[in-house]
C-alpha positions in Angstrom: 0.8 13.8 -7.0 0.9 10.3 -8.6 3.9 8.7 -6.9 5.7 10.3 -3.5 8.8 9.0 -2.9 8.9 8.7 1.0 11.5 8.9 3.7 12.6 5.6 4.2 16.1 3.7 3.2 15.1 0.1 3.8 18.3 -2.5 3.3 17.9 -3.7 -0.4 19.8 -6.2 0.1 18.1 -8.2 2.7 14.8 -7.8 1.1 16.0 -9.2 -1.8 17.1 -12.4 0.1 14.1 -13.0 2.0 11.9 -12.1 -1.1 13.7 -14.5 -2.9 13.9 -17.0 -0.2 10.0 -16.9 0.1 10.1 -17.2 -3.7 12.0 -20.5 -3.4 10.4 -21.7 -0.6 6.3 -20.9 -0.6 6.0 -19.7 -4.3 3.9 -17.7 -5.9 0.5 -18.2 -5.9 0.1 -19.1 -9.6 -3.3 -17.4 -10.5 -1.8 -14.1 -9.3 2.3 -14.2 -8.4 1.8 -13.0 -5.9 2.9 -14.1 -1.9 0.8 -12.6 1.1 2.6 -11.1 4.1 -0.5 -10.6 5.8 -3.8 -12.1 6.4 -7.1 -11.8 8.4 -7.7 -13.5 12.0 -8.4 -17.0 12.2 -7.3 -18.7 9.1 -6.7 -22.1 8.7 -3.3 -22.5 8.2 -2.6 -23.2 4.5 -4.0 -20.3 3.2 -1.9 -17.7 5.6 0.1 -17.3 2.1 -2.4 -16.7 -0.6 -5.4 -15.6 1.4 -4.7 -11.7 0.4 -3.4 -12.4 -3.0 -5.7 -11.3 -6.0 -7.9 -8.7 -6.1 -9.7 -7.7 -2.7 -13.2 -7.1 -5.5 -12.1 -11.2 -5.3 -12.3 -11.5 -1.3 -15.2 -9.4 -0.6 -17.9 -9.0 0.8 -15.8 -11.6 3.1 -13.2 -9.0 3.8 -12.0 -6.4 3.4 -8.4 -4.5 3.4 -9.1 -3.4 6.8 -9.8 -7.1 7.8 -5.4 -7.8 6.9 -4.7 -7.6 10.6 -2.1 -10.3 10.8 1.5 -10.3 9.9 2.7 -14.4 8.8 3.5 -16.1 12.0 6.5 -17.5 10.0 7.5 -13.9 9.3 8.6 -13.3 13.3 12.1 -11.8 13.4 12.6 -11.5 9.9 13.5 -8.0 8.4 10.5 -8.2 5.9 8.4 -8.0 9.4 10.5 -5.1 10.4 9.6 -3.2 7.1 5.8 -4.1 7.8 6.0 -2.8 11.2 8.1 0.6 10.2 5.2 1.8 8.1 2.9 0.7 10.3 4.2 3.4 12.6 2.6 6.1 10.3 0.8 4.2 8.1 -2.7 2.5 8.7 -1.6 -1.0 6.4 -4.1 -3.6 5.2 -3.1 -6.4 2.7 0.9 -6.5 2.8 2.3 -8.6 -0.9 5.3 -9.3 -3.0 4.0 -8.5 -6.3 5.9 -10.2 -9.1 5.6 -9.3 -13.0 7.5 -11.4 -14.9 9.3 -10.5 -18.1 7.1 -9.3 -21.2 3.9 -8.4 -19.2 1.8 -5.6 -18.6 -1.4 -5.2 -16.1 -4.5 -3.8 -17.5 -5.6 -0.6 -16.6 -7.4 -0.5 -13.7 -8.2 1.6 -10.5 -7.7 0.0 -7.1 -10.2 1.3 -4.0 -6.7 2.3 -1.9 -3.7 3.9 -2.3 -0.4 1.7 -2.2 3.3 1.8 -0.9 5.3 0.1 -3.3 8.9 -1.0 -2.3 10.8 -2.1 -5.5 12.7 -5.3 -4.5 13.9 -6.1 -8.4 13.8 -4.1 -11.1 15.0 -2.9 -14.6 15.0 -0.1 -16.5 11.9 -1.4 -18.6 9.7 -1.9 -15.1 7.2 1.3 -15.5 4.2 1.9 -13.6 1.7 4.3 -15.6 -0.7 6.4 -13.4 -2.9 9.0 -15.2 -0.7 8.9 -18.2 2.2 9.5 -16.3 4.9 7.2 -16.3 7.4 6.0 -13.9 10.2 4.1 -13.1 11.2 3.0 -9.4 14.5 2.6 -8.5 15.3 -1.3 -6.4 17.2 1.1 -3.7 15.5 0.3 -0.7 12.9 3.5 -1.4 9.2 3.3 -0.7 6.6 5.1 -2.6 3.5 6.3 -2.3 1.6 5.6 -5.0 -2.0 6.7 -5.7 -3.5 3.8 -7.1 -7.0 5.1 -7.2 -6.2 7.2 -10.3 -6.3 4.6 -13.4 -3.0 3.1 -13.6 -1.1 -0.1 -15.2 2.2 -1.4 -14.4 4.4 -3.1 -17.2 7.7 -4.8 -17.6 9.0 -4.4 -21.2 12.7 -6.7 -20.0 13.1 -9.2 -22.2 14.5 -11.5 -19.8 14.3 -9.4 -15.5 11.6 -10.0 -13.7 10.1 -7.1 -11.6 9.7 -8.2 -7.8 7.9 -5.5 -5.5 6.8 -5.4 -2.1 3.1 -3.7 -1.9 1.0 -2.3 1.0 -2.6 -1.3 0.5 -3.4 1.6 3.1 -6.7 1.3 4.9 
C-alpha cells in the first residue's frame, strides 16, 4: 500500500494556527519552505529551525534521520509538540517539518531513504501526491498518513492561487 490513512483525529484547527503562526513568525527557510520541528543535540541556536530542512542526502554524512532527537525548545506546551509526541508513542520519528508547496509547483520525482507521515495542514483539491503512478489527494482534516516514500513519488499543487501546507515526519 502506497498511502495508509492512520488512526489519528488531530485538531485541524489548531495546527493550522500554530503552522501559520510559525509561518509568520520564523518563515520558511527559503531554499526549501520548509520549517524544522526537530533537530539534532547540541546546535547552536539559530539553526534549531532550518537545520533538518532540505534533503537529509544534504546533511549527511553529518547526520542522519536518526540523529533528529530534539523537539524545538520553543515548541514546549504547544499542540504541534503534542502531535510530535502522539506518534512518537508508536512511531520511531526522525526529522519532524512543515512542508509548504506553494501554488503552481510540482516536486520532481524522487525516492526518499524513509517512509513518511504526512499530516495535511492546508490543502485544495489540486494538492496530489503521486506514488508509483498512483495518485492521491489528502484531506486537511486532522488525518495522518502513512506514506511510503521509498517508492518513486512527486507531490504537486495544480491551485492557481492555495498553497498546500503539510506537516511531515520521516520514520527512522
Amino acid at each position: 500500500m502506497n498511502i495508509e490513512k492512520l488512526d489519528y483525529e488531530f485538531d485541524i484547527i489548531r495546527l493550522v494556527d500554530e503552522c501559520v503562526n510559525l509561518q509568520d513568525t520564523i518563515g520558511f527557510c527559503p531554499d526549501t519552505n520548509q520549517i524544522g520541528l526537530k533537530h539534532t543535540e547540541n546546535i547552536h541556536e539559530s539553526q534549531t529551525w532550518y537545520q533538518g530542512c532540505g534533503q537529509i542526502t544534504h546533511l549527511m554524512p553529518k547526520f542522519m534521520n536518526k540523529d533528529f532527537t530534539v523537539i524545538n525548545e520553543n515548541l514546549k506546551g504547544s499542540y504541534l509538540e503534542y502531535v510530535i509526541k502522539e506518534l512518537q508513542k508508536t512511531y520511531a520519528i526522525g526529522r519532524a517539518r512543515i512542508m509548504r508547496l506553494e501554488p503552481r509547483k510540482c516536486m520532481s520525482l524522487h525516492v526518499d531513504l524513509s517512509k513518511r507521515i504526512h499530516i495535511p495542514v492546508i490543502t485544495n483539491l489540486d494538492a496530489l501526491m503521486i506514488i508509483n503512478n498512483e495518485v492521491h489527494h489528502m484531506p486537511a482534516d486532522g488525518s495522518a498518513y502513512l506514506t511510503d516514500t521509498t517508492k518513486r513519488h512527486t507531490a504537486l499543487n495544480a491551485s492557481k492561487d492555495e498553497e498546500r501546507l503539510h506537516l511531515l515526519f520521516d520514520l527512522v
